[in-house]
N, C-alpha and C positions, 0 to 999 in steps of 0.2 A: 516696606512690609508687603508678602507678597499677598493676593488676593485669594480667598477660601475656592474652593472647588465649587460648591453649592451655591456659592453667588456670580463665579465666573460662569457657569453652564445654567445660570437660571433663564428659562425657556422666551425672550422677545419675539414671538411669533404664535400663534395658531397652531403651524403644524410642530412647530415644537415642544407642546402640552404632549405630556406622556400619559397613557391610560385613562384620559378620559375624555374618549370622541362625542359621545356624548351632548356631554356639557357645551364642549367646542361648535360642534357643528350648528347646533340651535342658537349660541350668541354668533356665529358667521353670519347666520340667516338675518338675525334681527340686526346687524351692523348694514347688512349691504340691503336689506328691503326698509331700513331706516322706522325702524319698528322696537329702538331701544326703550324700554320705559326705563321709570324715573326711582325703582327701587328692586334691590335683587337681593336674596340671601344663600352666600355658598355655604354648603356644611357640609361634615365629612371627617375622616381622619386626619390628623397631623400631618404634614409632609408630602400631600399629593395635589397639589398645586391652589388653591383656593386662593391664595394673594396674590398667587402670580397673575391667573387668568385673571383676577381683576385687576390688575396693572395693564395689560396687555387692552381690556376691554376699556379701559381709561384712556389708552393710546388712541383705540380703533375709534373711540366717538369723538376726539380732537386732531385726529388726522387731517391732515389738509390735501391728502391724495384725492382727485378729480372722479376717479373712480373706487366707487364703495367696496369691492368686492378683493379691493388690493388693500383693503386698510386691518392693521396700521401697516404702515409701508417701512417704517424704520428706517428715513431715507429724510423726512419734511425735519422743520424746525419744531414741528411740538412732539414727534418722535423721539427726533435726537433729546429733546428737554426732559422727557419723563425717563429716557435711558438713564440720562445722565442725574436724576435727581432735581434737578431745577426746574420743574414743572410748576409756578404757582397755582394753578388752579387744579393740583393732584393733592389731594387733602388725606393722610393714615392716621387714623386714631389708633391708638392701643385701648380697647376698652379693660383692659385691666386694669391700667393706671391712671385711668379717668373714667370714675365708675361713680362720679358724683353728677344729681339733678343738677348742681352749678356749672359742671363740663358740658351737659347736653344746652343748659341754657345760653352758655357760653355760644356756641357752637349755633347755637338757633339766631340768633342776631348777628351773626356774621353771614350766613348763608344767603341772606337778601341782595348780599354786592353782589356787582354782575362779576360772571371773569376778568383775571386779569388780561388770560392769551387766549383763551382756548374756546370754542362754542359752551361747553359745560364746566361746572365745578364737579370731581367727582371726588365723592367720601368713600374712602374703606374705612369702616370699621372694623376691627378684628380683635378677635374672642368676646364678640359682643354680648357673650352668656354673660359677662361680669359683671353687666350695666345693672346697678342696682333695682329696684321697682320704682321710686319715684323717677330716675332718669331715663327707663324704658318708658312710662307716662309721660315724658317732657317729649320723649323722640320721637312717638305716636302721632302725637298733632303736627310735629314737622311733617311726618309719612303722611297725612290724610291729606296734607295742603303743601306740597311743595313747589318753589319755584319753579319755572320752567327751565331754566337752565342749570338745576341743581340733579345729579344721579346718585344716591346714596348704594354701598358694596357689600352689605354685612356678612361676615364671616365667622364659622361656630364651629367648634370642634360637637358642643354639647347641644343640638338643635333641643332637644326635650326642653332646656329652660327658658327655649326665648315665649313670652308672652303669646296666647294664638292673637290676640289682639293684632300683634306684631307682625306674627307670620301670615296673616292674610294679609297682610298691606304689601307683601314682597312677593316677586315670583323667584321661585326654589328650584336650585339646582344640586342636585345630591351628590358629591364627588367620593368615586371607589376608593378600594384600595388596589393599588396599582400589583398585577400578576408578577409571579415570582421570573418569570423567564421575560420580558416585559423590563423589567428592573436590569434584569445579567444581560441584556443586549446592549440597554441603554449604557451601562457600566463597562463593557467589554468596548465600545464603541470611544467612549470618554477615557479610556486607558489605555487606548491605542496613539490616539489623537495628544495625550499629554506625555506618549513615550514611558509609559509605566511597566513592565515586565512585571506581569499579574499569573497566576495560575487560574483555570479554569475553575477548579476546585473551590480557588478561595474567591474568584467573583460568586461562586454559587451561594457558598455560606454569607456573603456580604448580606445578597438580595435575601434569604431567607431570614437574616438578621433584623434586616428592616421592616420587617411584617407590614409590606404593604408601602411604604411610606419611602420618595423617592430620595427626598430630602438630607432623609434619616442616612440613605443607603451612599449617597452621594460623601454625606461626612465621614464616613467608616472606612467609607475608599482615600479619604485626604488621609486620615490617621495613616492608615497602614501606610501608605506612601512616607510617609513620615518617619517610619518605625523602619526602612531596609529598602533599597535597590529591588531584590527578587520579592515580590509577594507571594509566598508560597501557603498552603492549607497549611501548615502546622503554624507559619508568623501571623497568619489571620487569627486562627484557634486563643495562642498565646496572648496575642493584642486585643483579642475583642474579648475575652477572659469567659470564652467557650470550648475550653481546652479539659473537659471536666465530664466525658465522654464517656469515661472508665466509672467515673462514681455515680455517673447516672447510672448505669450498665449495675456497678453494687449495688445501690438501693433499691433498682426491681427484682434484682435476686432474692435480697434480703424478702421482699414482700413476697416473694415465691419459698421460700424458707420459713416463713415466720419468724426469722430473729432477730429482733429489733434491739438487739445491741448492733450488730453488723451493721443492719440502715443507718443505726444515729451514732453510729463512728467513721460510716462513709460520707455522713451529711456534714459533719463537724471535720473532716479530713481538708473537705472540697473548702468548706466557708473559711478555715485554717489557711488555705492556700492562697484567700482573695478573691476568694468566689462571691459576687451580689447573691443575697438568697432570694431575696427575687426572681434573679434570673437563672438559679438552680434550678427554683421550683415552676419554670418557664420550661428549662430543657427537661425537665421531668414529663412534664406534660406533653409534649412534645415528642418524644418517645413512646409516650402510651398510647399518645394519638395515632399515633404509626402503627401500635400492637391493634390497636382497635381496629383500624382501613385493614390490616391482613384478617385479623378474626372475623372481619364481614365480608373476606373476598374480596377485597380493593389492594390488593399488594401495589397492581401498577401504579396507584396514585403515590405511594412513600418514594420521595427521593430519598436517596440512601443508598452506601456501594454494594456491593456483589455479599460482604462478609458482612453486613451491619442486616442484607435482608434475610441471608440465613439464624445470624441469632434471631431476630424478630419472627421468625417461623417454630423458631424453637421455646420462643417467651409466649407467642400468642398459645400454644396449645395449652398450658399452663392455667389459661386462668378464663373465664366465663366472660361474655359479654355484660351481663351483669354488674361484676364481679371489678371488669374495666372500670364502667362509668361509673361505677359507687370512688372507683382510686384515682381516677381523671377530677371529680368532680374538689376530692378533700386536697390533691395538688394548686387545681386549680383558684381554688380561696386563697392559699397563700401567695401563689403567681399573681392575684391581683391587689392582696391587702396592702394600701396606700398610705396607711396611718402609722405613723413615727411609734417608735416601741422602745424602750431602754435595753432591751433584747431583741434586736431583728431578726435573730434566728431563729424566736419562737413561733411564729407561724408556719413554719417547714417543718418544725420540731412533732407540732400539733399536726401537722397534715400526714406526715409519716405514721403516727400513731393512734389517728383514725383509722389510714388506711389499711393498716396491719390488722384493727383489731372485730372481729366478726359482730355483722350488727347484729344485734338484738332482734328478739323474737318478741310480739308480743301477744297477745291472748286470741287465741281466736288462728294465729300466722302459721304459716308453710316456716318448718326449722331453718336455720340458715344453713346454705350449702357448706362443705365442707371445706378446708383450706386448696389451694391451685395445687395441683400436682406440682413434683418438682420436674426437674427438664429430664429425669432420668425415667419420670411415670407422666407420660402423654394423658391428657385427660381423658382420652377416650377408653385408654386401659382403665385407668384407675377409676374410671365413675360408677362402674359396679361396685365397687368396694368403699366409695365414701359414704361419710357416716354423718351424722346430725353433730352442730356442734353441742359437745358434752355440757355446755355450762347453758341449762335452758331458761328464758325469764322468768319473772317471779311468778309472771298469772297462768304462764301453765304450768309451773311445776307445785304450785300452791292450790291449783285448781284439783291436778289429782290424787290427791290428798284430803280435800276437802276441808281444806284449813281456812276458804274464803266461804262468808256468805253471799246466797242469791242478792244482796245491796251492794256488797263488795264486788262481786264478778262483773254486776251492771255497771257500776261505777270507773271500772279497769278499762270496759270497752267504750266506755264513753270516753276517756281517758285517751286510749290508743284512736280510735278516730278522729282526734282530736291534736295532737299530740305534735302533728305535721303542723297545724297551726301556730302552736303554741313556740316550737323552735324558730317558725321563721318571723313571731312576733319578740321574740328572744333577740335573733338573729339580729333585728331594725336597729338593737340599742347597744347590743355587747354580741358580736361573731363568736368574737375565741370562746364566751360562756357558752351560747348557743353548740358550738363543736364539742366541748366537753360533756354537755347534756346528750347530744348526740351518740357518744361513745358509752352510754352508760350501759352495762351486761345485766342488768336488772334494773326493772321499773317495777313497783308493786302499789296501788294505792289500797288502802285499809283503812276504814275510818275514814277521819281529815286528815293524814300522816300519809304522803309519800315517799317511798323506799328509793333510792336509785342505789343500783350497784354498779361499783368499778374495780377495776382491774390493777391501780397500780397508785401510790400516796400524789403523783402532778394531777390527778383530776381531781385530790381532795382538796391539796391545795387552792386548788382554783375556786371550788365550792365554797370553801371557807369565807369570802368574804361578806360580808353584812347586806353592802346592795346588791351583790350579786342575789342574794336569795331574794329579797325584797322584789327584786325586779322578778324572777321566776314567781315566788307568791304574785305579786299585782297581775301576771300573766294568766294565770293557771284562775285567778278568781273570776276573772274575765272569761275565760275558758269554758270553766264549771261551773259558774255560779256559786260559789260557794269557798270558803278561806281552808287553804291546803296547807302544811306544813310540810318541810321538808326535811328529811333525812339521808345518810348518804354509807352507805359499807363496802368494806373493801372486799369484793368477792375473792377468794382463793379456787384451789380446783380439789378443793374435800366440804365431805357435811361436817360440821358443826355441833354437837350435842347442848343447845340451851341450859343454861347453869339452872340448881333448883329453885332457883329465885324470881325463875322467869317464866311469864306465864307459855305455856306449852302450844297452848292455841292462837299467842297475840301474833305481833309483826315483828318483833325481836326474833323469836322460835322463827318464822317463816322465815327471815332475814338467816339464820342461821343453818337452817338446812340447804339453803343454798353456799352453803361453804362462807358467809358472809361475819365479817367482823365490825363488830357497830363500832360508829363513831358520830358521835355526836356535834354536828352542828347549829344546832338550832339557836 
């Protein structure tokens, strides 16, 4: 069986740590001025060396080289031993899999034998965020008193969870994410050397694949090598299943159109074909990120060919800076949502139809700009002649009318000041409701009765459910002080005439004049 890429090229040396000198240079110092202490914690992102250097720094303080400033030499007996795996006194936990106070206590009565080879015992622990609370308290009192011949390595992708108790006890080394050109050397250099007949093009998309992570980029290159002789940009495209260029390309039309049949026939085309929606809603973003660096004057920063930065010149005029990161931000929830769904494509589904649909104005608010021009009306032509969107929220189009009282009005803007709280205490327990509350084209409170309007029967759907409201009332009481009720109408784009049943002045009538068809949830 032959051997992975990633572990044949994994770095036995200092100067072969990629991207992060750093880190490097400060454990050289304390190897060769003999100033190792006795606990260290790497964190960082996945795939940019944090276990290796700690292999490497495992070697360096049981080297037997005479001189410090050569170690590790990768040349002695305890060199060659932690190469090769047979180091007894190189101790890996996986704290994932040993994330019980019995594992750290384990581990605590074995740590008093002296070595078997080496001057130290060295422990990596890695994804030490796993370690429950009582066995982070078990591995504490090791940290505060350990042996002298004991070097503990901890390793995190998630430093926010490790205990500060914990993280004073260790000196912290913070590892990047390794640069995009940084990556395509290291990969152009390692494809040369294994006789791989690679495109330019496609080590580029390797390393931009990898976001950062050498690791990552290192197995992407085995693949492809795997998949054909020539590695060309199209057999990378095809194999790394970023081949999906074009329906990125629809879907921001579609949002420059407003036709979100188009989007969610290009989104359901791509994911049809084998597309992660994940990683749709990654290249989605990703492309808008690019419209954004041109809309601020940063073209040089987009890599991108000659034809991808003339569309991007012609997408960026199209839509407001604003306008971007309100669309960056609804991709970008679904590019990150981690949580198993019976539907994985509704987070893409949802993020296309926020982003389509114009936010809400609320009482007191500047109207919302108008839709982006299309690529045929430059925004600069057409920004004389946009217009507020037609469909205005309840509190001021009930304001002018005088259908709300002076309690009502006060209540709306306490409401809307508020309101950014309330979604992202939403947000903490259920996103996708939080995103639906989001999209709503009316908010009206009246009374204890909250109005929300929408645009289309998936956002009632989603309303409908029992805790979903529960959760918004418990929010909103919190909020206000006070027990809201909630109700939810399908706004259309006509008024309404109140049947004679209904009172003229209540919040059915308001409801109504905004083009709104009641439906009752409560």
């Amino acid at each position: 069986m032959s051997q992975s890429l990633y572990r044949k090229w994994r770095p036995d040396t200092w100067d072969k740590v990629i991207g992060q000198e750093h880190v490097v240079q400060t454990l050289k110092n304390a190897v060769t001025g003999n100033r190792v202490v006795h606990a260290y914690l790497f964190s960082g992102p996945r795939g940019t060396g944090k276990t290796t250097t700690a292999r490497i720094l495992a070697k360096a303080v049981n080297c037997l080289e005479d001189d410090l400033s050569k170690r590790p030499c990768n040349q002695c007996a305890h060199c060659q031993a932690v190469n090769q795996g047979r180091f007894l006194d190189l101790i890996e936990i996986d704290a994932a899999s040993n994330t019980s106070v019995d594992d750290v206590r384990d581990l605590r009565e074995k740590i008093n034998f002296s070595p078997n080879q080496g001057r130290y015992k060295v422990y990596i622990v890695d994804e030490v965020h796993m370690l429950s609370t009582a066995a982070f308290n078990a591995l504490l009192k090791t940290l505060e008193e350990p042996p002298a011949h004991a070097i503990f390595i901890l390793a995190t992708t998630e430093v926010h969870k490790i205990p500060a108790t914990v993280l004073s006890r260790c000196q912290r080394h913070e590892f990047r994410r390794i640069p995009v050109k940084e990556i395509t050397a290291n990969l152009k250099a390692m494809a040369e050397d294994e006789k791989f007949e690679v495109d330019a093009e496609a080590l580029s998309l390797v390393a931009r694949q990898a976001t950062g992570s050498m690791r990552d980029a290192i197995s992407l290159l085995d693949q492809l090598a795997s998949a054909g002789e020539h590695i060309t940009l199209k057999l990378a495209q095809d194999v790394l299943g970023t081949a999906t260029n074009q329906a990125v390309i629809q879907v921001v039309e579609a949002l420059i159109q407003r036709q979100s049949n188009a989007g969610l026939e290009a989104i359901h085309k791509s994911l049809d074909a084998g597309s992660d929606p994940r990683q749709f809603a990654r290249q989605v973003v990703e492309y808008l990120r690019s419209l954004l660096l041109v809309a601020m004057g940063n073209a040089a920063q987009v890599d991108a060919t000659p034809e991808t930065r003339t569309q991007l010149a012609r997408h960026a005029q199209t839509f407001t800076v604003s306008e971007l990161l309100r669309v960056i931000q609804a991709f970008n929830s679904a590019a990150t949502e981690t949580r198993s769904s019976w539907q994985p494509a509704l987070p893409l589904e949802m993020a296309f139809i926020e982003a389509i649909t114009p936010p809400v104005v609320t009482g007191g608010g500047e109207p919302p700009a108008g839709r982006p021009a299309s690529p045929s009306e430059p925004r600069k032509a057409a920004a004389a002649e946009e217009k507020p969107n037609p469909k205005p929220s309840a509190v001021a189009a009930t304001g002018e009318t005088g259908e709300i009282s002076a309690a009502d009005a006060s209540a709306n803007q306490r409401l809307s000041s508020r309101w950014e709280q309330v979604l992202t205490r939403v947000k903490e327990q259920n996103p996708k409701l939080a995103a639906v509350m989001n999209s709503a084209r009316v908010r009206l409170l009246k009374g204890n009765v909250l109005t929300l309007g929408f645009n289309g029967d998936f956002y009632l759907k989603t309303m409908e459910n029992p805790a979903s409201l529960e959760l918004i009332r418990g929010v909103l009481r919190q909020a206000m002080g006070t027990e809201i009720e909630i109700q939810a109408v399908l706004v259309s784009g006509k008024t309404n005439t109140p049947p004679s049943d209904v009172d003229s002045d209540g919040l059915v009538a308001s409801a109504l004049h905004l083009g709104g068809e009641i439906v009752d949830i409560q």
